[in-house]
N, C-alpha and C positions, 0 to 999 in steps of 0.2 A: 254746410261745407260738403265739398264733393269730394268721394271715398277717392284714391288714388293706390290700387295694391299689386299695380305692373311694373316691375323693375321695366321693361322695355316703353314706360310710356313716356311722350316726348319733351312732359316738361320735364321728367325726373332728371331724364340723357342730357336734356339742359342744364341745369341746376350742376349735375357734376360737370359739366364740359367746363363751365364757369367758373367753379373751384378749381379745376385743373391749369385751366392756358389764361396769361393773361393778358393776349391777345383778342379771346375770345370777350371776356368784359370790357376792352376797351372797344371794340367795332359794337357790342352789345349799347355798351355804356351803363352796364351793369354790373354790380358786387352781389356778393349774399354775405347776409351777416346772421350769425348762427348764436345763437342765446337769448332770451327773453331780455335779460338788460342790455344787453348791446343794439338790440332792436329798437326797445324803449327809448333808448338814446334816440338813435337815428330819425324816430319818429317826432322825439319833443324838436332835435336839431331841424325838422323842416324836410326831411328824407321822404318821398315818397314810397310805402311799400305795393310794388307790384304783386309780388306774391307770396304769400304767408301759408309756408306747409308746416301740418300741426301732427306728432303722432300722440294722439291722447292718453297714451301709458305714459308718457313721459312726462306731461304738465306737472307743475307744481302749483301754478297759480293762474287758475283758469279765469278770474278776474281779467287778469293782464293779457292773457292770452285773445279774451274776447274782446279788451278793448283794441288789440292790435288787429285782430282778425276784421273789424269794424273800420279801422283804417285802411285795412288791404285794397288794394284794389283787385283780387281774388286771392278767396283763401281757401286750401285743401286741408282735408286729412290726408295721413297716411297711415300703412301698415309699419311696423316696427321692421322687417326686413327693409322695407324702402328708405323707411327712416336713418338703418343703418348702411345703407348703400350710399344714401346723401351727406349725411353726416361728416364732416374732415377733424370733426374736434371729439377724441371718444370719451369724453365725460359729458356732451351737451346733453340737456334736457328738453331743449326746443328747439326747433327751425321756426 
């Protein structure tokens, strides 16, 4: 996975543009879904995931994580500052 520990880098500004307007998911045609089971979901339901950011302090179950990351169609790390910059739910454990 590739490190990502620039709040200014372009996916991250994405990633939150997304959670903010959601105007910008619909011209995107993209959501983000923020939890390991809610992903897991998405992923059994037939969801393609585009891209899977991971901050590794925060796994709990690296199992799932890797087979999600396996599904991605790109997956990152991140630093825990980034992770808390993207994050909109403050109990998540995973993006």
């Amino acid at each position: 996975m590739e490190l990502i520990s620039s709040l200014q880098n372009s996916r991250i500004k994405n990633v939150i543009k997304l959670t903010e307007k959601p105007s910008e998911r619909r011209t995107q045609r993209l959501i983000v879904i923020e939890g390991l089971r809610e992903m897991t979901l998405a992923a059994r339901a037939g969801f393609r995931i585009d891209s899977l950011f991971v901050c590794p302090g925060k796994v709990r179950d690296r199992a799932g994580v890797e087979a999600l990351a396996d599904a991605a169609v790109t997956a990152f790390e991140v630093t825990p500052p980034v992770f808390g910059k993207m994050a909109f739910t403050a109990k998540t454990w995973m993006v």
